[in-house]
Every structure is written in C-alpha cells, then in structure tokens.
C-alpha positions, -999 to +999 in steps of 0.1 A: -617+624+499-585+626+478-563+659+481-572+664+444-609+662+445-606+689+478-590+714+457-615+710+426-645+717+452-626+748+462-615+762+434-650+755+417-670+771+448-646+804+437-653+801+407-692+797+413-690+822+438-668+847+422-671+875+394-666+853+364-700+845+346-708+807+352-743+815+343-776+788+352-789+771+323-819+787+305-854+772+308-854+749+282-822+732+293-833+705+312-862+692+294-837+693+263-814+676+282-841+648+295-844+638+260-810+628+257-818+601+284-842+588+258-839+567+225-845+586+193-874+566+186-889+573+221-888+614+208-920+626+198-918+662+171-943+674+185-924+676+221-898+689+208-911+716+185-934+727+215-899+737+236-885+749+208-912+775+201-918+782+240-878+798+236-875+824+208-838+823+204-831+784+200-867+786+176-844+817+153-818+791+158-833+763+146-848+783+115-813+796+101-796+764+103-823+747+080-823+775+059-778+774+058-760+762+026-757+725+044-796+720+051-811+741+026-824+727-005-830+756-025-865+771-006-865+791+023-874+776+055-898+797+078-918+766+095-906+752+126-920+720+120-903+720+083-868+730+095-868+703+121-881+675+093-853+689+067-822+688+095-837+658+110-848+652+149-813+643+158-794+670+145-818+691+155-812+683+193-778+678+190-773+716+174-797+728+204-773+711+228-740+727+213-761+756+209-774+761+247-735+755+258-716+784+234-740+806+243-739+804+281-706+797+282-673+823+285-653+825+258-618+803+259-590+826+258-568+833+228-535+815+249-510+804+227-527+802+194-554+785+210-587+802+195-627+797+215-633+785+177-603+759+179-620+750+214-654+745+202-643+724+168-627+697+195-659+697+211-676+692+187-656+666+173-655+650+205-697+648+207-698+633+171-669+608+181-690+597+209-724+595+193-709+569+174-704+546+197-734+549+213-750+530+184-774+501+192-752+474+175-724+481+195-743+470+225-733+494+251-752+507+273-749+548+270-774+563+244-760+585+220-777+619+234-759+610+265-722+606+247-725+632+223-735+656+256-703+641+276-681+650+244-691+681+237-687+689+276-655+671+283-634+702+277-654+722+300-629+725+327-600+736+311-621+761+296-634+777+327-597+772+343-585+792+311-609+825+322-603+814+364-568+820+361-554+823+323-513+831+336-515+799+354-534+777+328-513+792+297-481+783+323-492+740+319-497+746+285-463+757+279-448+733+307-468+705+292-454+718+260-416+718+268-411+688+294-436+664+277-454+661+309-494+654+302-515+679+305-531+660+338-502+661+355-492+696+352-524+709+363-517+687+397-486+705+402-502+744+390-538+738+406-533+710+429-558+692+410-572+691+373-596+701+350-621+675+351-627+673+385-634+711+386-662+697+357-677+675+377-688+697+403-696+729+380-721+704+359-730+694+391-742+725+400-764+728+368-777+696+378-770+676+348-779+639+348-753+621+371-742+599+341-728+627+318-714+644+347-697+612+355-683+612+322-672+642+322-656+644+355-639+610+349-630+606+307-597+609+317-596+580+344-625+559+339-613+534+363-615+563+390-661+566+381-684+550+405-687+512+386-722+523+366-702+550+351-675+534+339-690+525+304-697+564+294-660+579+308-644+547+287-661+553+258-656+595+259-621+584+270-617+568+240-637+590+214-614+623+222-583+602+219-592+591+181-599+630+177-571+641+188-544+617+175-561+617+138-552+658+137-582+669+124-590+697+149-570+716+172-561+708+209-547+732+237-534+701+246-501+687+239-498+654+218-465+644+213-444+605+214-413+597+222-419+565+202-444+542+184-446+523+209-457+554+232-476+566+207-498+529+200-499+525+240-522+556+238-547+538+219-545+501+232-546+511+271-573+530+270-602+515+296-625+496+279-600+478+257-583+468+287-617+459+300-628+422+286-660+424+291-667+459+272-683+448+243-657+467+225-630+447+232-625+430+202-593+445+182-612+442+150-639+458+162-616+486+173-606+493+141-635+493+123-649+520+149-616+543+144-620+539+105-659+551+112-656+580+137-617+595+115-639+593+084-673+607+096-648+637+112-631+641+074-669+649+068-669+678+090-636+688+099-608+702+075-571+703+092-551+730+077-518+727+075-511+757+105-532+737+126-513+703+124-480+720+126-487+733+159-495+694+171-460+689+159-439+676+189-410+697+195-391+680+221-391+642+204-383+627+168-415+628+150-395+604+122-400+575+155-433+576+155-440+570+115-438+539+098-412+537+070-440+519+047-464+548+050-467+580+028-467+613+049-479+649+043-456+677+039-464+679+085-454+643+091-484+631+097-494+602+077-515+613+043-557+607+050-557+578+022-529+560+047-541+568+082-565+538+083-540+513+074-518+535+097-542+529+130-551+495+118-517+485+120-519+494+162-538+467+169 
C-alpha cells in the first residue's frame, strides 16, 4: 500500500473516530441509493413513493419542491404521488440524493471566499455534468444515478478536510493559489496525501456501492481505479473539468494556465480521451458532449461576475490563454455566445 493511501486511512479513522460529526446515513439511504444501480425504466412509483412516505422529512421535502416557483404550475401540491408525477421520477431521486447528503453533512467552511453554498452549486453541477454522460446513446457503461451520485460526492473530501483541520486546508488553498501548484499536489505535501483518498474510505464506511466510491476516490486519477472502475472515475474526471473550466460555479480550487496550450492539455489528457477504446473517444463527439453539459449548466447556473473574478489567475497572463479571434467579457473569460466555438476549437 502506497504512503498516500496509509495516511488517508489514518487521517479518516480520526476523523471517523473523532469529535467532528460524520454522521451514518438515515434509513432510507440505501434503498434510495439501490435505485441508482437501476435504469429509470426499471423504477417502479409506487417503490419509490412507499420510502418516501415511510421518512417524514424527505416526504416535506419532496412536497415543497413540487409546490416551488420551478415545479409549480399554479395549484398547490399536497399529494405525494402528484408531486413526484409533476417533478418527474428522476428529479425526484436525484433532489432526494442531494437532499440526504446537505443534510447529513457539515457545513464547508467560509475559507477564503469560499461559501458551503459555492461548495454545494459545484456539486451539483458536477452530478448534472455526469448524468449526462451516462445516457444510453453514449454507450457506456455507468447509469446515470450512479454518475450523478459520484458528482455530487466528488468534493466530499475536501469538504470534511476543510472542518478536520481548516488552518491547514485554507494553507493549500492559498499555496495552490500563489505557486500554481494543483491542488493534489499541495495536499501531498500539507496532509501527506489528498482529498479523494480520504473519500474513498469515509464512503466506504457508509457502505456505498463500490462503483461510486471508486469514482469518487479515483476522479482525479482514473488510471489509479481497479480496471471495472475506470469508466465511472474517467467520465466524473471529465464532467468536473467542463464545470470548472466553463466558470459557471465556484471552485475552492485553483484554475489557472500559463498557456493555451496548458490550458487545452487540461481537456484533451483527460482518461478516457486518451483511452481508444472509451466510446467517447471520438473528438467530435467530445465536443458535442461539452456544448450539451456547458449549455444544460447555463440552464441552472448563473456566474456573477464576483464569482469569475475570483477564478482569475493571478500569478500568469490570462491574455495567453484567449484566442485573439474571440470576444471576451469584461473578466476575460470568453462571452457564453463564443465559448462553444472557444472549446470546439480544443480539439
């Protein structure tokens, strides 16, 4: 066992075994989270309403998001069966998932600018971004429920890092921040090993399916994953990069290039476009997936201009990384009616 992987299972057995609250899932969890080894079509209502009434608090949940502005057409909602037919069965798991987590989890600490709602926005990002490739057509072989749950989870560790030991986390963020250093690699020299590892074993200990905690534990090194979870890591590898080079949410992370070059490298290396026999190999078919999961984001996500300032690299030339033949916003970033012409131009 690597020196890395000996320090996650440390410092998560302190954590586990300390004062902070790592709390055990409720009830519910793992029949919820059953279904997300299943294809939508193999989810019967009357299942899922049945768990959902059997816990009062996701059934209240459940109730005021059909009845929110987005769902709501007007009546009020006070069936259960209604409010799951008006959201539709896959939102509705999908909100009981991101539900179940913010509730149980600690909040991420406010470390330099760096909000818990700015934490759970990239989650959530991430979990759409990865739902989207688990669509039939692409032919791979992780179902959506699975992705979505390995996006939404894949910033897990640095959260519960953040609350383990919040001098030493905020110090990688501002190391990462000042030398350029990824975020990875700073955490190796703080911690002595990173985030995701640390993941791996506290999702472990809820006794999640072996395949999202694989994902988790591994996004950031699919290569590194046993070989039957390679697939989910590549594909949540690559779903969080598009979310966080498009600038549509915040990141405690730092994204900054020297270069285009640097910055395109981010993109193209990624596992399973170096992998030829990922189904998503294909360039074109890169593209049109970026164009997809940026535009179903615009849907959901609106970056204000504080927050894209703050992804602003401040120890390189942003001017390097822009092409001269693209129209920017006032932040540098190229303006949303360029950006897919902007990635397209990658591959």
């Amino acid at each position: 066992m690597s020196y890395k992987k000996i320090m996650a299972n440390i410092i998560a057995q302190e954590i586990l075994d300390s004062g902070i609250k790592i709390p055990s899932l409720p009830a519910s969890a793992p029949r919820l989270l059953a279904m997300a080894q299943q294809s939508v079509e193999q989810i019967e209502i009357n299942v899922l309403e049945d768990l959902i009434k059997s816990d009062p608090i996701l059934c209240v949940q459940i109730l005021k998001l059909a009845n929110s502005p987005y769902y709501n057409s007007g009546m009020e909602i006070t069936g259960l069966r209604k409010a799951i037919m008006n959201i539709g069965l896959t939102e509705t798991i999908h909100s009981l998932y991101m539900y179940i987590f913010k509730s149980i989890l600690p909040p991420f600490p406010n470390l330099n600018g760096f909000s818990d709602k700015e934490y759970w926005e990239e989650a959530l990002a991430c979990a759409v971004a990865n739902r989207r490739l688990g669509d039939p057509g692409l032919l791979v072989k992780a179902l959506p429920g699975e992705l979505y749950i390995a996006g939404l989870l894949q910033g897990i560790g640095k959260l519960i890092l953040s609350v383990y030991d919040p001098k030493a986390f905020e110090k990688c963020i501002n190391i990462s921040r000042n030398t350029g250093q990824t975020f990875g690699d700073v955490e190796l020299e703080i911690f002595g090993t990173t985030d995701d590892l640390i993941a791996y074993k506290i999702l472990e200990s809820w006794h999640l399916p072996s395949m999202i905690c694989a994902a988790v534990g591994y996004w950031q090194a699919p290569e590194s994953a046993a070989s039957e979870y390679r697939e989910i890591a590549g594909l949540t590898q690559f779903a969080c990069s598009v979310v966080r080079i498009s600038g549509l949410v915040g990141t405690c992370e730092w994204i900054g290039y020297s270069s285009t070059d640097s910055f395109i490298a981010d993109l193209s290396n990624i596992y399973i476009f170096k992998n030829s026999s990922s189904p998503l190999a294909g360039t074109g078919k890169q593209y049109q997936l970026v164009q997809e999961i940026v535009s179903i984001l615009e849907k959901k996500f609106t970056a204000s201009q504080e927050s894209k300032e703050k992804k602003m690299p401040q120890k390189t030339e942003f001017k390097n990384l822009v092409r001269h033949d693209v129209v920017n916003d006032a932040s540098g970033f190229p303006a949303k009616k360029d950006f897919f012409n902007w990635i397209r131009s990658f591959f």
